[in-house]
Rosetta silent file (secondary structure, phi, psi, omega in degrees, C-alpha in Angstrom):
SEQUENCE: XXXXXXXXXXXXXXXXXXXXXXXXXXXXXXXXXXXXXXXXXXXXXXXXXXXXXXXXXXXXXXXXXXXXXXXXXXXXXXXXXXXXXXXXXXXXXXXXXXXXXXXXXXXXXXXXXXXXXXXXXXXXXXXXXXXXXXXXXXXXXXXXXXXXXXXXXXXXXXXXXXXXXXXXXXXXXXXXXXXXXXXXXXXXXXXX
SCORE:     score description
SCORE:     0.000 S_00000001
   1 L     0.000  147.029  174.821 -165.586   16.799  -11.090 S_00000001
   2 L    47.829   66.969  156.890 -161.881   15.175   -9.774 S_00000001
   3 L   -73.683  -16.590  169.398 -161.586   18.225   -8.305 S_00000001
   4 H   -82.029  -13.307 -176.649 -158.437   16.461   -6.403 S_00000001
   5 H   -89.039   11.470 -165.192 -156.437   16.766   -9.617 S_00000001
   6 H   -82.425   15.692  175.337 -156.277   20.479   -9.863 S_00000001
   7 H  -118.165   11.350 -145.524 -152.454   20.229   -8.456 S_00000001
   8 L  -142.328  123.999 -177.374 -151.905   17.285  -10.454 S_00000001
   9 E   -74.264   58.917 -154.828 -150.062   17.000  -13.617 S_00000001
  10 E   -89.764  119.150 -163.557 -151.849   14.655  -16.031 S_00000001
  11 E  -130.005  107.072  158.307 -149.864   12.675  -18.873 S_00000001
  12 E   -88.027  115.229 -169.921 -150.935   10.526  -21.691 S_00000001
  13 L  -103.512   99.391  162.759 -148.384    8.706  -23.093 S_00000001
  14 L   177.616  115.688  175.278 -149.889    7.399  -26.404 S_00000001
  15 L   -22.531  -78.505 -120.948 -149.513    8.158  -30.370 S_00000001
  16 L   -76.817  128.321 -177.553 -153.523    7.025  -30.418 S_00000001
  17 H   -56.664  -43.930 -167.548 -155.845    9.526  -31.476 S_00000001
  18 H   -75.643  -37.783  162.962 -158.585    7.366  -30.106 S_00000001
  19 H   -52.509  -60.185 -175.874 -157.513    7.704  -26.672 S_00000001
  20 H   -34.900  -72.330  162.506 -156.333   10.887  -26.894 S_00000001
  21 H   -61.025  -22.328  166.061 -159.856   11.740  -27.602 S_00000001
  22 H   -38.993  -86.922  152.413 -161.514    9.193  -24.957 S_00000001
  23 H    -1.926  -47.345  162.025 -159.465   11.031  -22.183 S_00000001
  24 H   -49.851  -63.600 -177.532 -160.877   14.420  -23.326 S_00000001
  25 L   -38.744  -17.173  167.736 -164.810   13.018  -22.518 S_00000001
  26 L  -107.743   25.988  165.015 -163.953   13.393  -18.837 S_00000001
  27 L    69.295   28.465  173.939 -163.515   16.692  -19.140 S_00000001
  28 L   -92.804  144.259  142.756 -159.522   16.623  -17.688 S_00000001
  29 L   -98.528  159.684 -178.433 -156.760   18.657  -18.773 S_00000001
  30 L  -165.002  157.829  164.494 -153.681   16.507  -19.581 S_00000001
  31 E  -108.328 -176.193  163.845 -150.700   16.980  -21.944 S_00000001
  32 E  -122.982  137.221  164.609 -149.382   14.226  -24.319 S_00000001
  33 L  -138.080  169.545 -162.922 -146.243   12.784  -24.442 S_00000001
  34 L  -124.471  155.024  126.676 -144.603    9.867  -26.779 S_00000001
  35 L  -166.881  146.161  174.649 -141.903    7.760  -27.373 S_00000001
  36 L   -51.173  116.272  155.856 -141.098    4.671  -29.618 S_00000001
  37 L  -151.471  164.936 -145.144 -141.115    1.550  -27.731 S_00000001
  38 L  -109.467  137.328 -157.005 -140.888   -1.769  -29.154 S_00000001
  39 L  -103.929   90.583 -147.448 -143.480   -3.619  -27.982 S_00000001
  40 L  -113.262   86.555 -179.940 -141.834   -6.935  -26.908 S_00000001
  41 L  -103.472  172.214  159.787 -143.334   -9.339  -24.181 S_00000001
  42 L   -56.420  128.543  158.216 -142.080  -13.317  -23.069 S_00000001
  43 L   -22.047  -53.383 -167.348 -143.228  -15.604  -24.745 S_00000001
  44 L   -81.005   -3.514  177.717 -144.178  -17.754  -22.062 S_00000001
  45 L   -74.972  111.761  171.888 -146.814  -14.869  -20.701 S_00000001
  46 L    -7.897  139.645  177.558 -150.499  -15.469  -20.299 S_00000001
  47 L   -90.400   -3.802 -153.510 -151.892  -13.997  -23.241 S_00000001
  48 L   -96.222  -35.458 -164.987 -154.703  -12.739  -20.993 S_00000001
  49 L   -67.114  -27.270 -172.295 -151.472  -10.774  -18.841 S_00000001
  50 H   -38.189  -67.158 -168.195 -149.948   -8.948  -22.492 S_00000001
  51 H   -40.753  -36.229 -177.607 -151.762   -5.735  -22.061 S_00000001
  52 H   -50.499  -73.726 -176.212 -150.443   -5.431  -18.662 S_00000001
  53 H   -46.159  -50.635  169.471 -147.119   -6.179  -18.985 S_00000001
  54 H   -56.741  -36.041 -172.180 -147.088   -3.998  -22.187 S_00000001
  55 H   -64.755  -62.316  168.337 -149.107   -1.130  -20.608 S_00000001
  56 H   -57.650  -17.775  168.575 -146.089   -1.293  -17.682 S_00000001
  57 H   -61.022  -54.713 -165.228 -143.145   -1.226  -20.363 S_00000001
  58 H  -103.930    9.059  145.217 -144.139    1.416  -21.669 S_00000001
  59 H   -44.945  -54.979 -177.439 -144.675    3.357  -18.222 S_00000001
  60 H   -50.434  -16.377 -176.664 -141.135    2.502  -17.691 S_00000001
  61 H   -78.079  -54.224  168.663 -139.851    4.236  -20.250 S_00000001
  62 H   -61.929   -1.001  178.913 -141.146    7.743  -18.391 S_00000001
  63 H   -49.686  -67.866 -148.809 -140.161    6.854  -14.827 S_00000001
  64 H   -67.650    6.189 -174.154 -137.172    8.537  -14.722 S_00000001
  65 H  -119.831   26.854 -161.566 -138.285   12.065  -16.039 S_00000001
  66 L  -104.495  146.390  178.617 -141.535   12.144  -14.421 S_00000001
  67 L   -94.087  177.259 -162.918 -141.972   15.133  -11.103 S_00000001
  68 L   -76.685  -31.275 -169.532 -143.936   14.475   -7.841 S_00000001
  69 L   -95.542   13.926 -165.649 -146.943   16.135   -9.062 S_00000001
  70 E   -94.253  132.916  172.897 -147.191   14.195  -12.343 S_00000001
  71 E  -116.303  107.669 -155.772 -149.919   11.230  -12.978 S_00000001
  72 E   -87.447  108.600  177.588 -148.213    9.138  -16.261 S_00000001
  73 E  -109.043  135.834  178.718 -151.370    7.198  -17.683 S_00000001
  74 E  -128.876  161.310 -179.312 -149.880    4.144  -20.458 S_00000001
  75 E  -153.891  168.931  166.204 -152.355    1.858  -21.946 S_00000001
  76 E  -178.247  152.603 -168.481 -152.299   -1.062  -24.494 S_00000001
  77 E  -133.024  134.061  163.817 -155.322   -3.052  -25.859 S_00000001
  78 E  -130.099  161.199  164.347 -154.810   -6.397  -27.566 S_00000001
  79 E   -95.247  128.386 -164.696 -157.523   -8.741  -29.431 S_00000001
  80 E  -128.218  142.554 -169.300 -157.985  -12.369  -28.607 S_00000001
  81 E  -142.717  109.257 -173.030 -159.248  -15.025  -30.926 S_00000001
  82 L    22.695 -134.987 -157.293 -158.843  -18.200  -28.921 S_00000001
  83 L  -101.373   51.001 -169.853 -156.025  -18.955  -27.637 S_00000001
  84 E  -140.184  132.450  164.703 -154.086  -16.040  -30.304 S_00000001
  85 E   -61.177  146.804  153.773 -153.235  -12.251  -29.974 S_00000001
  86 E  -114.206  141.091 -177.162 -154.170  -10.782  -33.151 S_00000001
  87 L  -104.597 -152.905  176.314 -151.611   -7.589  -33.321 S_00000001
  88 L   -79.816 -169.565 -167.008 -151.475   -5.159  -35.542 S_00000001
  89 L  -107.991  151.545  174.150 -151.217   -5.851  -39.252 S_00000001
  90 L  -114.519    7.846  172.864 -148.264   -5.477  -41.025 S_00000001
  91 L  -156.716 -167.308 -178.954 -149.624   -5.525  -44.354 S_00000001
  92 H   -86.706  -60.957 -170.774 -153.153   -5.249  -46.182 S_00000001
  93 H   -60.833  -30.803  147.166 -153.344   -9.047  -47.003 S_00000001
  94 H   -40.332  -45.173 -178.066 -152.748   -9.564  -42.843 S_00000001
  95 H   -73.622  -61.647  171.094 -155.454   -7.286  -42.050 S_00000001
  96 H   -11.519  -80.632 -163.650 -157.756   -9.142  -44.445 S_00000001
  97 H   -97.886   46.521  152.759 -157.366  -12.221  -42.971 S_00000001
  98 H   -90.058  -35.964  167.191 -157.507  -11.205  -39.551 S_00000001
  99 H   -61.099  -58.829 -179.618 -161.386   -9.701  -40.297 S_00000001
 100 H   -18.697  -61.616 -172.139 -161.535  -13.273  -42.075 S_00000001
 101 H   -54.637  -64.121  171.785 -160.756  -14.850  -38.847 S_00000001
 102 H   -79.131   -2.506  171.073 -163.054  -12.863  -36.714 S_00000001
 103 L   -87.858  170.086 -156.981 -165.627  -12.833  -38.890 S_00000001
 104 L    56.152   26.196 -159.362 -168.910  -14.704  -37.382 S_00000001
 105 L  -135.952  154.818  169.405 -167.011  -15.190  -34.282 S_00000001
 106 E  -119.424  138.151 -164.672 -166.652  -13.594  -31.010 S_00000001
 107 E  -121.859  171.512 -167.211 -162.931  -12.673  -29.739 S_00000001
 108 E  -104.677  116.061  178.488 -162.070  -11.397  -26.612 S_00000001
 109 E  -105.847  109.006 -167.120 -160.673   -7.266  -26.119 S_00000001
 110 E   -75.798  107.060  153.287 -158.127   -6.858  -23.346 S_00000001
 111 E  -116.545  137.398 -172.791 -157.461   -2.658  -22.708 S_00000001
 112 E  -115.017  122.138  173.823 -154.701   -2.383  -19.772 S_00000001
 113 E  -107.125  157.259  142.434 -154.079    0.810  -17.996 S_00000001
 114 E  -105.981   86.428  140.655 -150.579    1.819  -15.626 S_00000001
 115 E   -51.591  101.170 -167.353 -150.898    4.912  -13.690 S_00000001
 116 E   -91.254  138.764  169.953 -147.863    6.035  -12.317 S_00000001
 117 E  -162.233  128.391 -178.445 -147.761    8.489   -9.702 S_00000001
 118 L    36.837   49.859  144.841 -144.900    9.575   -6.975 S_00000001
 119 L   100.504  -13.013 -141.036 -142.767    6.272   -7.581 S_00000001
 120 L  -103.405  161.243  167.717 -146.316    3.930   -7.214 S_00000001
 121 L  -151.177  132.615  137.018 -147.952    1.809  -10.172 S_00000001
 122 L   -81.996  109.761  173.259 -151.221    1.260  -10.521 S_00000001
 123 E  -127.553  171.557 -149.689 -152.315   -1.461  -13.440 S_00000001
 124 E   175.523   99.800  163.036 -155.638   -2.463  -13.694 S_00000001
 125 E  -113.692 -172.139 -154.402 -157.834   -3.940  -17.151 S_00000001
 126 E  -132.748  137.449  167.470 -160.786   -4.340  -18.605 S_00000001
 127 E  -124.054  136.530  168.563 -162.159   -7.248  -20.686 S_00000001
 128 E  -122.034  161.517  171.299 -165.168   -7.257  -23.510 S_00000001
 129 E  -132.523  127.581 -167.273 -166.341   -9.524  -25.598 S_00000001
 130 E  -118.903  142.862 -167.947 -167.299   -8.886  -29.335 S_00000001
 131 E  -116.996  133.596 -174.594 -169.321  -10.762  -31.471 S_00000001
 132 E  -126.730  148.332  141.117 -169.025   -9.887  -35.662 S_00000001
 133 L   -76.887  178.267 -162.043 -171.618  -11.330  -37.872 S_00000001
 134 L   -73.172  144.404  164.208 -170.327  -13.188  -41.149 S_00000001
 135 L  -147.473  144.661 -175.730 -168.856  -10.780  -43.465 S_00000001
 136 L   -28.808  171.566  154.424 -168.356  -10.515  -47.033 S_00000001
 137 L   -92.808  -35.275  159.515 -165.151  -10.685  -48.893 S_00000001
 138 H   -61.433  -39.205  164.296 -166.267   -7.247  -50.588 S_00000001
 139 H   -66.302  -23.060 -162.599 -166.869   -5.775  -47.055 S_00000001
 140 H   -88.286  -66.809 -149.787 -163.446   -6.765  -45.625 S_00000001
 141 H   -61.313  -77.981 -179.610 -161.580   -5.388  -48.638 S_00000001
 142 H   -44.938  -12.612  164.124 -163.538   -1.838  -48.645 S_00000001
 143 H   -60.816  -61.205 -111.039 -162.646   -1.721  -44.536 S_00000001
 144 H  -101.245  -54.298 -147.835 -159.126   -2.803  -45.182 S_00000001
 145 H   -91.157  -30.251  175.029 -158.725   -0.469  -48.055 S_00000001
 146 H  -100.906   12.671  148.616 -160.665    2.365  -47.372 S_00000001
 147 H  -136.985    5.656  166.049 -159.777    2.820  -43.447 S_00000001
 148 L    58.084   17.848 -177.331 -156.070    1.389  -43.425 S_00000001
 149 L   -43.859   31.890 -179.770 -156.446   -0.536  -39.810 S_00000001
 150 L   -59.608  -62.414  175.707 -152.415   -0.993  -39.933 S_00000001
 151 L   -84.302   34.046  168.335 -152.613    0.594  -36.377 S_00000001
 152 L  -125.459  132.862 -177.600 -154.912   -1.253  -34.563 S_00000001
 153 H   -71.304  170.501 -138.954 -154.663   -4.228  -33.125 S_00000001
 154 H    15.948   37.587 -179.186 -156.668   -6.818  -34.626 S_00000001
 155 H    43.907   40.006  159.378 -156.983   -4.789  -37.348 S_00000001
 156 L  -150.036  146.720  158.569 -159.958   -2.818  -36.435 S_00000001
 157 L   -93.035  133.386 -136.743 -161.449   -0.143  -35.113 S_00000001
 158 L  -107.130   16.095 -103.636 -164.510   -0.601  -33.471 S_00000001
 159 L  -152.392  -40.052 -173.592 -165.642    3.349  -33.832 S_00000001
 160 L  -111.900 -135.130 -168.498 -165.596    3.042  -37.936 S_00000001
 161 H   -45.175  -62.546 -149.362 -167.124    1.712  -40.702 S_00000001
 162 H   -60.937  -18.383 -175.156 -166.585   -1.654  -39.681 S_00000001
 163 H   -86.505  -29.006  160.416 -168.109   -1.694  -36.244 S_00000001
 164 H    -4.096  -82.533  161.187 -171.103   -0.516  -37.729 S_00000001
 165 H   -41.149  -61.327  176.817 -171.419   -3.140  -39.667 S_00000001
 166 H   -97.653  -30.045 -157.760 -170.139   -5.378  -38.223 S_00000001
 167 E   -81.152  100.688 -179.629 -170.205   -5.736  -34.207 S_00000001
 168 E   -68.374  -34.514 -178.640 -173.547   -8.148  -33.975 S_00000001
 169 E  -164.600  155.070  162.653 -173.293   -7.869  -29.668 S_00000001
 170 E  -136.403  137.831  164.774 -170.590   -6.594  -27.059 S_00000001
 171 E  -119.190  131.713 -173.930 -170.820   -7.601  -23.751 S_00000001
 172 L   121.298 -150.553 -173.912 -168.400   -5.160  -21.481 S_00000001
 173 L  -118.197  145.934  167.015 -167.830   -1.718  -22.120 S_00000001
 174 L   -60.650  -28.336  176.645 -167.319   -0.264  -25.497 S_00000001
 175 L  -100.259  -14.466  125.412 -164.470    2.271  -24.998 S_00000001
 176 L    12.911  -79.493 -149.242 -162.584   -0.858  -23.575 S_00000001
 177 L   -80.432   -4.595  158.762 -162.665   -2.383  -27.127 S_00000001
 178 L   -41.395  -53.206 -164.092 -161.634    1.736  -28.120 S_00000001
 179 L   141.367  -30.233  166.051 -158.733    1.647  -26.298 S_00000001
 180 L  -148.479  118.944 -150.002 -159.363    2.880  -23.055 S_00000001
 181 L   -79.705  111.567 -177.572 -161.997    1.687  -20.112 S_00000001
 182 H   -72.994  -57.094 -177.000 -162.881    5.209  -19.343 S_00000001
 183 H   -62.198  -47.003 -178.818 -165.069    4.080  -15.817 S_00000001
 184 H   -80.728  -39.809  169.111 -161.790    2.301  -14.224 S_00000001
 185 H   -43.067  -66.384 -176.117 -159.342    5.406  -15.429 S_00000001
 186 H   -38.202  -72.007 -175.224 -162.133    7.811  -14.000 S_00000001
 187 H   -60.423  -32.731 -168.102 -162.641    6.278  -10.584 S_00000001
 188 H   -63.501  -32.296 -173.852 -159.010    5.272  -10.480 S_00000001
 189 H   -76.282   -3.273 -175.387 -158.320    9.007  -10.985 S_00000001
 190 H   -72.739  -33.863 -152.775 -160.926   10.018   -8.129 S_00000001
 191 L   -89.825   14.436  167.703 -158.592    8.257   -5.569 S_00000001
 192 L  -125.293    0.000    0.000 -155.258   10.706   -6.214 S_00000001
């Protein structure tokens, strides 16, 4: 399969493991490449628009070193709780009460792709919607303490303990709320 990419240079630019593996499942070769960027939108932006806008930022940072034959995939996923991002946590008592927040509630997971190729941008996301049953105060603290969700936004992963556990219904696709809508990358990638 995507038998058009065998000239084609494929680069995931993102630290996340979970992608990293996602990206593998279609059976691609790609390299990885990084770099720190600080991940800064307007204020004034649709919160529904963040992933985008972030997902293009940090394409931009690779424009200028990228070759004709290269396809530069960026991503970014955020979690919505009404009308609030939740980002990542910056401490243990943050992640805590961000499961607090979501639990018995359903928030909304935005993952945003950019494909770059020969000078071009493609962005394009995906929205799910997850529903958590009520959860303990002894469940959040053994998530929190004993899977560290500092890098993920809204301080979960949907993959570990907690989605187990926790995720009562999803409507949308599941590697969405991963980190990356595998069925819009895939077809997007049939069409270079």
């Amino acid at each position: 399969m995507l038998d058009n990419l065998s000239d084609k240079n494929i680069i995931l630019a993102s630290k996340s493991p979970r992608r990293q593996a996602l990206l593998k499942g279609l059976d691609i070769d790609f390299e990885i490449r990084t770099k720190d960027i600080e991940e800064v939108y307007p204020q004034d932006l649709a919160i529904t628009k963040v992933p985008e806008y972030l997902s293009k930022l940090k394409a931009d940072a690779f424009k200028e070193e990228l070759k004709e034959n290269d396809i530069l995939i960026t991503s970014d996923t955020v979690v919505i709780l009404g009308d609030k991002i939740l980002e990542k946590p910056r401490s243990e008592e943050e992640a805590k009460a961000m499961i607090r927040q979501l639990s018995g509630k359903t928030h909304t997971v935005i993952t945003a792709v950019c494909m770059t190729h020969s000078g071009q941008e493609e962005v394009f996301s995906d929205h799910s919607q997850v529903t958590f049953c009520k959860l303990s105060e002894e469940e959040i603290t053994y998530y929190i303490q004993k899977y560290k969700p500092f890098d993920k936004a809204g301080a979960y992963g949907v993959q570990e303990w907690i989605g187990y556990i926790a995720m009562d219904r999803l409507e949308g696709s599941y590697f969405t709320v991963m980190g990356l809508p595998l069925h819009k990358v895939y077809h997007a990638l049939k069409r270079y």
